[in-house]
KOLKENU-760879 format. One record per residue: z, x, y of N, C-alpha, C, O in turn; residue in three letters; residue number from 1. Coordinates in pm, 1 decimal. Atoms other than C-alpha are relative to their C-alpha. Example, Ala and Ser with C-alpha at 12.3 -4.5 7.8 and 13.67 -1.06 7.14 Angstrom:
BEGIN
0.0,89.0,-119.0,780.0,1230.0,-450.0,0.0,90.0,120.0,66.5,193.6,118.1,ALA,1
-6.0,-82.0,-119.0,714.0,1367.0,-106.0,73.0,-77.0,109.0,89.9,-26.1,219.8,SER,2
***
This chain:
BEGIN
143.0,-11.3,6.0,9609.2,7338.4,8944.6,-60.9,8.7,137.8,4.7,4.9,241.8,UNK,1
74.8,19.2,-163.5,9338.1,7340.4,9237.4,29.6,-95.2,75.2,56.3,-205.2,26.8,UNK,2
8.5,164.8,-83.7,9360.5,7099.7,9513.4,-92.9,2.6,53.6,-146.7,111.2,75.6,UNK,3
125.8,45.3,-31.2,9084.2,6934.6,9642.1,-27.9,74.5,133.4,51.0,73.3,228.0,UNK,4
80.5,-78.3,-105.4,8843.0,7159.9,9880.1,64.6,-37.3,118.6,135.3,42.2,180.3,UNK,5
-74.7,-3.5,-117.4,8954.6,6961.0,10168.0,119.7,-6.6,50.9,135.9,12.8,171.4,UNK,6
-121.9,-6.2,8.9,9298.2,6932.6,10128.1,61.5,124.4,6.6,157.0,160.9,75.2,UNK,7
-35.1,-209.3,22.9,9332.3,7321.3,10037.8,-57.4,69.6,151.5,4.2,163.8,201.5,UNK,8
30.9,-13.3,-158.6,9138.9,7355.3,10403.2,132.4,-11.0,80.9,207.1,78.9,119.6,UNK,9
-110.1,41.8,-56.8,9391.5,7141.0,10558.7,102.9,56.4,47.0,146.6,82.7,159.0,UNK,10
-138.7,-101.3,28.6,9677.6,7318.9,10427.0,-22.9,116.0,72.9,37.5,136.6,178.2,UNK,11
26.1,-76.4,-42.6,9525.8,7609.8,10484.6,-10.1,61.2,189.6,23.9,171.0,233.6,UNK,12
-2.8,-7.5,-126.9,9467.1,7573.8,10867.7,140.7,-10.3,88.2,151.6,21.3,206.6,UNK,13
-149.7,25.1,-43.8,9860.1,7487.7,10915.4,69.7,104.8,-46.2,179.7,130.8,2.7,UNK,14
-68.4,-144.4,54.1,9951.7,7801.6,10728.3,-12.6,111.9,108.7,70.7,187.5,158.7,UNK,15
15.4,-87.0,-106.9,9766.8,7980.8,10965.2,60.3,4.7,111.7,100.6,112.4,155.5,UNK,16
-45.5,38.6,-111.4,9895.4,7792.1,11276.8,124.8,62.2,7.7,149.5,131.7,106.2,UNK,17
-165.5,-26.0,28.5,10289.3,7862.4,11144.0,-13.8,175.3,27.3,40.7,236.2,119.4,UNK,18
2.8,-137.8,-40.9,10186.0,8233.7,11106.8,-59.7,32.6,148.6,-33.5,138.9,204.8,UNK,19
75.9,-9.2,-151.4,10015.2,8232.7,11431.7,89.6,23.9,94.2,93.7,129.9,156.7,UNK,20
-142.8,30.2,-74.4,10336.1,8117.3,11619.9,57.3,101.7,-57.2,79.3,189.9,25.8,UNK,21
-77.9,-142.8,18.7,10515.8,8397.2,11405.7,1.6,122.3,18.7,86.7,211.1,15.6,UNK,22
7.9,-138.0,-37.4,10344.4,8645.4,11492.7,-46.0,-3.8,186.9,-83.2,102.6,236.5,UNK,23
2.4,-22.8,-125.9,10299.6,8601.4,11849.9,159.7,-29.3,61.9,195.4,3.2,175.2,UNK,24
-153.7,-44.5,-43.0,10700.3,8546.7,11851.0,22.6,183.0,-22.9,80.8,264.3,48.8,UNK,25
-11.1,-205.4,-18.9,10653.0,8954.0,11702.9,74.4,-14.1,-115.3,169.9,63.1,-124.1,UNK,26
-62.9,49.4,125.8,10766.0,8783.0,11335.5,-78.3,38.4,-85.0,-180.0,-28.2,-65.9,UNK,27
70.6,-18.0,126.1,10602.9,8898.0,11051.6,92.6,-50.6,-138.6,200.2,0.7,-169.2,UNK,28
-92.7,25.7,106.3,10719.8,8707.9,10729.8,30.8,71.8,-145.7,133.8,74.4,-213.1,UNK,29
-2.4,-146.8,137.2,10629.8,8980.3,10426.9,43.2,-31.8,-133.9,55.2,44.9,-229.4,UNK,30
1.6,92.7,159.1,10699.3,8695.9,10142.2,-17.4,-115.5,-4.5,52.1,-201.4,-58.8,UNK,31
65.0,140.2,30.8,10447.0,8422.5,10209.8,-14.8,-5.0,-148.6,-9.9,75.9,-241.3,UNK,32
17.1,23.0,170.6,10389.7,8231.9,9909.7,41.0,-129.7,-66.3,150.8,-160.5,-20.0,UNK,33
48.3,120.7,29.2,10350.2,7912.1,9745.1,156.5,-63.7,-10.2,173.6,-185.1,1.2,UNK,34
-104.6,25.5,22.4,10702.5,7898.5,9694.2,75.4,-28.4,149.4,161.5,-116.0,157.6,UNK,35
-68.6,4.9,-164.9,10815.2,7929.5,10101.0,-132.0,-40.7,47.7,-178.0,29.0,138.2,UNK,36
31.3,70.2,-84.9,10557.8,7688.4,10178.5,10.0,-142.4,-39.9,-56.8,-174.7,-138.1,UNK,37
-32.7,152.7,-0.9,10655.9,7322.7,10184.8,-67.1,-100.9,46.2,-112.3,-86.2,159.8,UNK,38
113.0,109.6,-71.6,10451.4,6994.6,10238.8,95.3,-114.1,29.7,140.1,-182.0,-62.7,UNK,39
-56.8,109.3,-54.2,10634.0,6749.6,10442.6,-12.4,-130.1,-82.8,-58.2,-133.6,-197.0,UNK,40
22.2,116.7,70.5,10649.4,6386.1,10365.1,-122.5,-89.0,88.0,-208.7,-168.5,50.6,UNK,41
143.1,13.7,-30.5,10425.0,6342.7,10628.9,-156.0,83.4,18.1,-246.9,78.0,100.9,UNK,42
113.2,-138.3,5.5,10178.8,6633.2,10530.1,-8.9,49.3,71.1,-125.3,47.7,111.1,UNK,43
-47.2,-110.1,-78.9,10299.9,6868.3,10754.2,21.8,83.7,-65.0,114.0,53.8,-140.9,UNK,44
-58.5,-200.5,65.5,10335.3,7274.5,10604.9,124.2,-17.0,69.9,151.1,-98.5,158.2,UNK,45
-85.2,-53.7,-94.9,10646.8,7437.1,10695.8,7.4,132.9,-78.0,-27.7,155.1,-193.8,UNK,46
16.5,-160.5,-16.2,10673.4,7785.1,10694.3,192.8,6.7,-77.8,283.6,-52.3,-19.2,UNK,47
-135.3,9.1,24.1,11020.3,7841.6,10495.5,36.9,182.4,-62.1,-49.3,264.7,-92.6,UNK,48
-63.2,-84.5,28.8,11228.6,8123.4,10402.1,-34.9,142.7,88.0,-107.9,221.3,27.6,UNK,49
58.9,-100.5,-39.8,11174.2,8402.8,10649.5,115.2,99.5,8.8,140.4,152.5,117.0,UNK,50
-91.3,-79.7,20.4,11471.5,8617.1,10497.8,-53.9,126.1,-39.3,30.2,213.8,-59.4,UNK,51
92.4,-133.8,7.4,11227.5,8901.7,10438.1,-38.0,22.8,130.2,-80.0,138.5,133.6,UNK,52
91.9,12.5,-114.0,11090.8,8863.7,10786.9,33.2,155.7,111.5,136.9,219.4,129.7,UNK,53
-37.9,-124.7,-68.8,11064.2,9155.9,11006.2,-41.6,-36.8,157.1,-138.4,-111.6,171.1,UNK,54
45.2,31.8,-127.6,11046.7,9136.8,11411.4,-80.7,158.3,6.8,-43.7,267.5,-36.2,UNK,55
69.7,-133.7,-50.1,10806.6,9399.1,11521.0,59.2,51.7,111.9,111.6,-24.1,193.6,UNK,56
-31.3,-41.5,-85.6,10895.8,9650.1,11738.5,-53.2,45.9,154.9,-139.2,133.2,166.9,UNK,57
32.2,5.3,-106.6,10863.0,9631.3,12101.4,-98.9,-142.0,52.3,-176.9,-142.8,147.5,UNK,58
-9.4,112.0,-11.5,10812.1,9234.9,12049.2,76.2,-92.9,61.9,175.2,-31.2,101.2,UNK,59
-121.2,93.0,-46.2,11018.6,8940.6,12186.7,30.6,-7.2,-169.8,-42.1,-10.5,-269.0,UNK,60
6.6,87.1,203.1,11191.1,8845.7,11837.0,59.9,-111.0,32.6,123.0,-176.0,116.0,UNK,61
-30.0,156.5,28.1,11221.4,8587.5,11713.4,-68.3,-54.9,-170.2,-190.3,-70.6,-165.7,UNK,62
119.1,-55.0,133.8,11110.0,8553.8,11243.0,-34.2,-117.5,-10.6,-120.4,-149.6,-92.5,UNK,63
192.2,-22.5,-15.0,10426.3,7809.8,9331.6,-33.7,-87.7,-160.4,-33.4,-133.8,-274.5,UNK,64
54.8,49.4,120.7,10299.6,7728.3,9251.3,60.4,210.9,-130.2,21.9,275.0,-228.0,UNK,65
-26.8,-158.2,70.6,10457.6,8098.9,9121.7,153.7,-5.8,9.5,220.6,-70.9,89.7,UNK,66
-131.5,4.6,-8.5,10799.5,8198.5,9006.7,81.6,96.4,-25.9,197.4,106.5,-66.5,UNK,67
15.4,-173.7,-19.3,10733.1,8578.1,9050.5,121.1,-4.8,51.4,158.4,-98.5,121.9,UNK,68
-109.0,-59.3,-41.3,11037.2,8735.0,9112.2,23.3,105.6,172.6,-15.9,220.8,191.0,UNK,69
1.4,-80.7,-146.1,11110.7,8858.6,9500.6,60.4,105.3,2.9,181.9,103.5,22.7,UNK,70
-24.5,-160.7,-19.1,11123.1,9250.8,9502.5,99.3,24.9,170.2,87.1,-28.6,280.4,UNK,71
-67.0,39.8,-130.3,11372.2,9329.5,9755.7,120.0,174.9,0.5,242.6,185.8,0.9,UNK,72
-57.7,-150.8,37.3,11446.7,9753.6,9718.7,-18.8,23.2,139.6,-123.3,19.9,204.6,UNK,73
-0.3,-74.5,-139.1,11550.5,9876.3,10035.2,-54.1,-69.0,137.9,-150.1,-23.9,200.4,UNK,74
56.5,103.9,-70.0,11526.7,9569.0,10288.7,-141.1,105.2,98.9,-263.3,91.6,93.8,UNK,75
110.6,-39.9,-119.9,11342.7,9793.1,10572.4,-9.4,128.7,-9.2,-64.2,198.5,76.1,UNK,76
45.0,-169.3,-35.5,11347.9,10138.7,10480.9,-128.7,61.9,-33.7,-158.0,40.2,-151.4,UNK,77
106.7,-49.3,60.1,11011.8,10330.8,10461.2,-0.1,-0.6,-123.3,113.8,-15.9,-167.3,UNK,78
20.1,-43.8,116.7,10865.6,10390.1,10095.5,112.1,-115.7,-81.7,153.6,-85.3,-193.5,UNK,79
-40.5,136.5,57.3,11042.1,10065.5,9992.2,-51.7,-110.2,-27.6,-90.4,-163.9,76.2,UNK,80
21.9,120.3,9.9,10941.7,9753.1,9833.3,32.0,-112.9,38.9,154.9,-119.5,41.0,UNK,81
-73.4,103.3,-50.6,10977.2,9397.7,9971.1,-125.0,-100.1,-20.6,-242.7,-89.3,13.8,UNK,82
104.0,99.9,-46.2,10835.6,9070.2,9910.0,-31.5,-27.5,-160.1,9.5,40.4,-254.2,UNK,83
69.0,44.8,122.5,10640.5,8864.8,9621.2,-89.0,73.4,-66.7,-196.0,74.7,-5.9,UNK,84
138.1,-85.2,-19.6,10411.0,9103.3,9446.0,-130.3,-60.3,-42.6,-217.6,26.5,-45.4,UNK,85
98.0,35.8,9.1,10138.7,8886.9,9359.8,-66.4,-36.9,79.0,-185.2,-67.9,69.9,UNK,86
55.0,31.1,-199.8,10116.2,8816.2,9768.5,-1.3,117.5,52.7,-56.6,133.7,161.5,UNK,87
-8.6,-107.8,-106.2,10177.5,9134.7,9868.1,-107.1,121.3,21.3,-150.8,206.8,-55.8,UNK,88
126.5,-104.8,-31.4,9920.8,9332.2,10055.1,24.4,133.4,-86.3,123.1,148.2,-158.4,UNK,89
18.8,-109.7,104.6,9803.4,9690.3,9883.6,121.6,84.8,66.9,192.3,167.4,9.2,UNK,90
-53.0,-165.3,-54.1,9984.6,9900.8,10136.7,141.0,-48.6,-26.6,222.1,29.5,-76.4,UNK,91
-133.8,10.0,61.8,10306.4,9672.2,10089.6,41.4,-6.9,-113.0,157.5,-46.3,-124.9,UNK,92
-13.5,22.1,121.1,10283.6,9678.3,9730.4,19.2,185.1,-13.2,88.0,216.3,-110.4,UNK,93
25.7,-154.7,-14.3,10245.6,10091.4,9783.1,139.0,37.7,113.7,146.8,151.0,161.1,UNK,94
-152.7,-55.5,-78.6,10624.7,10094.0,10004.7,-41.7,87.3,152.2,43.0,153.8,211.8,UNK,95
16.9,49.5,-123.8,10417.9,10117.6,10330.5,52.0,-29.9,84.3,163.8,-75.4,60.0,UNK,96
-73.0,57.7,-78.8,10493.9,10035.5,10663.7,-82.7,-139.1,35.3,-198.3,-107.3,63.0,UNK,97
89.2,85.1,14.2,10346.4,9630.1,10695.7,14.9,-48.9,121.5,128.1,-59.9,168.7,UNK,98
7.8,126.5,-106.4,10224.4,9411.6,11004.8,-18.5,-97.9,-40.9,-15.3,-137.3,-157.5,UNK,99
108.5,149.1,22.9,10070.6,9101.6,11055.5,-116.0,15.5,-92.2,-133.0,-81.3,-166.4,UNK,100
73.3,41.6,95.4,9797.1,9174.8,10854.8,35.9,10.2,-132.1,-58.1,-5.9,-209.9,UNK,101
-46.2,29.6,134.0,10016.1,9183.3,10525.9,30.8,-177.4,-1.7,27.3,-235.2,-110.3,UNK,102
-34.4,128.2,-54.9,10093.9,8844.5,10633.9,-141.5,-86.4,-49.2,-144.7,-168.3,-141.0,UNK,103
146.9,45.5,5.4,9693.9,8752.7,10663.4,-8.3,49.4,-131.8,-68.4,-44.9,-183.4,UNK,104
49.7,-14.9,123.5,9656.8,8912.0,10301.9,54.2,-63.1,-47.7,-25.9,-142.9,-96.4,UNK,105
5.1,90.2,50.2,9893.9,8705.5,10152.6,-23.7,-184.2,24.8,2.2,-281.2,-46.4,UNK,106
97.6,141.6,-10.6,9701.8,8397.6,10346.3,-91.1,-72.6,-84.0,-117.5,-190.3,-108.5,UNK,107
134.3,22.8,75.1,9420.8,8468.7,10136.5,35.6,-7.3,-144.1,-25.2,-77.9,-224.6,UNK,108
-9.8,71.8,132.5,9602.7,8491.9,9821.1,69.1,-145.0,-31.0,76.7,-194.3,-143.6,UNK,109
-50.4,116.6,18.3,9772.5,8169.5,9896.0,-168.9,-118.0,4.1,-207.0,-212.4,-65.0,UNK,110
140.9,95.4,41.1,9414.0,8019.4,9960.4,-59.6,-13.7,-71.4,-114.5,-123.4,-81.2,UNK,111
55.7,-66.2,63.9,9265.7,8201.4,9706.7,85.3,-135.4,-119.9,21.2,-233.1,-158.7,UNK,112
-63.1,109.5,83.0,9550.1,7978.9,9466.8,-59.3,-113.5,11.6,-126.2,-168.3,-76.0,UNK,113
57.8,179.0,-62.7,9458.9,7639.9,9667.9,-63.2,-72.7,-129.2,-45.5,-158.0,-216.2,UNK,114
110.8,29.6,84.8,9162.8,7674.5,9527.5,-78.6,13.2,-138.7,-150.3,-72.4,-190.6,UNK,115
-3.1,-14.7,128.0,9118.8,7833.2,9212.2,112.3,-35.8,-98.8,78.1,-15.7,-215.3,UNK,116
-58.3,43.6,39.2,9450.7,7692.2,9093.6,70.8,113.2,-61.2,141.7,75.3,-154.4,UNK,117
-83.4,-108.4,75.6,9609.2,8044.4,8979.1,-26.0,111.5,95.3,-133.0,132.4,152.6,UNK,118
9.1,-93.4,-79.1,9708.1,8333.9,9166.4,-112.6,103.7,-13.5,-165.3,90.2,-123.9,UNK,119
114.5,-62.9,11.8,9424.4,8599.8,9213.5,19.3,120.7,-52.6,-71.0,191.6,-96.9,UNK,120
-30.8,-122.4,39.4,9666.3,8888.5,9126.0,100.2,7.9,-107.7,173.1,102.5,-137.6,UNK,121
-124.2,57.5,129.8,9877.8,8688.3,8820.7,-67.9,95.7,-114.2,-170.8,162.5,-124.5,UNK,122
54.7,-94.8,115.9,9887.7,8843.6,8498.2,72.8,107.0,-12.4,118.9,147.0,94.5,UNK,123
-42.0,-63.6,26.0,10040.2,9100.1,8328.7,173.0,-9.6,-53.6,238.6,-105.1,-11.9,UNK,124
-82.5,29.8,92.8,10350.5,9145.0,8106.2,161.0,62.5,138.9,274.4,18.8,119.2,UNK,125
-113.5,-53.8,-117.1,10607.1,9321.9,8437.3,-37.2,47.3,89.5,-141.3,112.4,80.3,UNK,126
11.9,-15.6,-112.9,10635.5,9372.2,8785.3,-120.1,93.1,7.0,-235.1,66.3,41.9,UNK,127
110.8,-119.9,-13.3,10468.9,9727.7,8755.1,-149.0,-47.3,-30.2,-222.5,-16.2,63.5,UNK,128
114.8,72.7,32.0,10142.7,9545.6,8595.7,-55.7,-63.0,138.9,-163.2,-42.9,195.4,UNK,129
19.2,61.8,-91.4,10190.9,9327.6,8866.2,-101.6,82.3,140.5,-214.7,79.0,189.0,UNK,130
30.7,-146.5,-129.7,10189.7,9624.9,9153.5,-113.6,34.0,-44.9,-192.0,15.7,48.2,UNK,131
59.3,-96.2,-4.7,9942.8,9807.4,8994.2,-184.8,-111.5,-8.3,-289.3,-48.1,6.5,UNK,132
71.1,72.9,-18.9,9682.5,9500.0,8986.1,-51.2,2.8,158.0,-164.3,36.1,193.6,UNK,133
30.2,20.1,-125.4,9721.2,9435.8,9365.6,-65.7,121.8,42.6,-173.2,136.2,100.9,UNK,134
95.2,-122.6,-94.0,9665.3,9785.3,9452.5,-130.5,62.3,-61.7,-187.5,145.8,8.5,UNK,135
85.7,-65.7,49.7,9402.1,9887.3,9235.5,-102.9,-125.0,-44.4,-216.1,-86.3,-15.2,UNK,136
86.8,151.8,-14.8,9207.5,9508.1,9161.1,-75.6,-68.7,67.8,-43.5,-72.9,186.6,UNK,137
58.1,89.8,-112.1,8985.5,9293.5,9313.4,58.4,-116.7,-107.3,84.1,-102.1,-226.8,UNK,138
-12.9,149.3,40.8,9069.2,8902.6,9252.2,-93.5,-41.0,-133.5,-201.0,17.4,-147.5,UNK,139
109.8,60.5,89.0,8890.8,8741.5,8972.1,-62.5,-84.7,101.4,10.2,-175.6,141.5,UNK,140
52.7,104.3,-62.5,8636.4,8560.9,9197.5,-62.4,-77.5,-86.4,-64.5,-193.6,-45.5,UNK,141
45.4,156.7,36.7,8459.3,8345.7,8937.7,95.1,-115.0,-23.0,68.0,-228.1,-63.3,UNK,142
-159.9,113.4,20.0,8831.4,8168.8,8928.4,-28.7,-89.9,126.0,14.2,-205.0,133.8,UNK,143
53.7,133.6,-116.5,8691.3,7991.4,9245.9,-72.0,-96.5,-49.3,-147.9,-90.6,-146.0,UNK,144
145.2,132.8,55.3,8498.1,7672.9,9208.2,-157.6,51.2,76.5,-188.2,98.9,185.8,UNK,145
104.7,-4.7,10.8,8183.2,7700.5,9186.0,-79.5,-49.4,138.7,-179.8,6.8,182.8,UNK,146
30.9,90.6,-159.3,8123.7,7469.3,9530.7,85.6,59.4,131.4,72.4,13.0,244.7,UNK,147
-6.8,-93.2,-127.6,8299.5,7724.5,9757.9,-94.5,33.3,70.8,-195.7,86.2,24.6,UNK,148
102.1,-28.3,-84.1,8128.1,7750.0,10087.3,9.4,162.1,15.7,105.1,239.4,20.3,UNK,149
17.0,-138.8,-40.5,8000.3,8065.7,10148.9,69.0,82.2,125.2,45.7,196.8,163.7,UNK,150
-65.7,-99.6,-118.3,8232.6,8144.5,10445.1,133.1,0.7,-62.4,224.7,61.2,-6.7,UNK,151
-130.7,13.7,65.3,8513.3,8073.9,10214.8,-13.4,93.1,-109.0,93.9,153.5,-109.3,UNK,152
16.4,-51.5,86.7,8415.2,8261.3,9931.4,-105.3,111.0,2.5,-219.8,87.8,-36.3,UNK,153
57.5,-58.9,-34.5,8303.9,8598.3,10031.2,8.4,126.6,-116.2,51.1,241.8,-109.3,UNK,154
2.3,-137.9,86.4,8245.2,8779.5,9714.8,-45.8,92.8,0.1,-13.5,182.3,-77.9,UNK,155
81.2,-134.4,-0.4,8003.6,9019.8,9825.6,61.1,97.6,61.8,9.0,209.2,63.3,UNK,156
-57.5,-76.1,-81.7,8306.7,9157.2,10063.8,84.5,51.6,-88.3,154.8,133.5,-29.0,UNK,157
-145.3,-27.8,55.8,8564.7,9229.6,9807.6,76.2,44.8,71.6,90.7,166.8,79.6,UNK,158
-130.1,-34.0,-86.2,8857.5,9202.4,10054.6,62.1,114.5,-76.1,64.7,106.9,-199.0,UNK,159
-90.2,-99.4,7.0,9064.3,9530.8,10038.0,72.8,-4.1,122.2,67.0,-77.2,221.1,UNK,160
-17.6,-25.9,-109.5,9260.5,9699.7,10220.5,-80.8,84.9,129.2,-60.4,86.3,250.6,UNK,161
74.0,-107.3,-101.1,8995.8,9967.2,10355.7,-53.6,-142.8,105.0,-35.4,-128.3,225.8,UNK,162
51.3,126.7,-79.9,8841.3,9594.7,10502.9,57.2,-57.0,96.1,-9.9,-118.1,179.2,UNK,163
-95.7,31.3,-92.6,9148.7,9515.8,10701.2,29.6,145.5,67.1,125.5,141.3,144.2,UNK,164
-19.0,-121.1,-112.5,9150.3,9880.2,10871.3,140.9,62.7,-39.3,204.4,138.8,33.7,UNK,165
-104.1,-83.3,52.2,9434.7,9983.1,10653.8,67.1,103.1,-85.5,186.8,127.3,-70.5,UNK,166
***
């Protein structure tokens, strides 16, 4: 279910931090997700499984609440799938080439969970359903609470990808 506003913050700000560090190692992970993130025993995130992870090129490298199945056609070749598809940005759900900001999209559907307590792109009877949600969908936003601050809950933007410059 939801976790409490500030707690789902919390989390949220340590998700970022972990990706932060990953991508300024030149790490992109490409199957965040409720499942590869872990809460310590002393409420610490950890950033886990970065066996999808890609180093960018001309980087230093260095790489649920869901029980979606991890797509995994053609680790790195163009026009290939990779990754969770209910996290995965439009263009990586479309066999794309993905940065960091596939990374930042599935931030938002992991926040997007926090807080409304169900993924934003769940639903549907198989994968393809799945795919064809992300790329063609907006989120259910009344699945947010109702007491989302307005910098958190920016329904008048409907995040896409044209919004991320992609």
């Amino acid at each position: 279910g939801p976790l409490p506003f500030d707690l789902a913050i919390e989390y949220a700000r340590q998700i970022a931090a972990g990706l932060e560090a990953a991508h300024e190692k030149g790490v992109i992970h490409r199957d965040l997700k409720p499942d590869n993130i872990k809460i310590a025993a002393d409420g610490k995130i950890k950033l886990l499984d970065f066996g999808l992870a890609k180093s960018v090129e001309g980087a230093a490298a260095a790489p649920t609440g869901t029980h979606s199945p991890t797509v995994t056609l053609g680790m790195t070749q163009s026009g290939m799938i990779l990754g969770t598809v209910e996290y995965m940005a439009p263009e990586q759900a479309r066999g794309k080439a993905v940065d960091k900001r596939a990374d930042i999209w599935a931030f938002g559907a992991v926040l997007f969970e926090m807080l409304a307590g169900t993924s934003p792109f769940s639903g549907g009877e198989t994968v393809s359903d799945a795919l064809a949600s992300v790329i063609a969908r907006s989120p259910d936003w009344a699945a947010l609470p109702k007491d989302t601050p307005p910098h958190i809950d920016r329904k008048s933007t409907r995040l896409n990808s044209s919004h991320l410059g992609i």
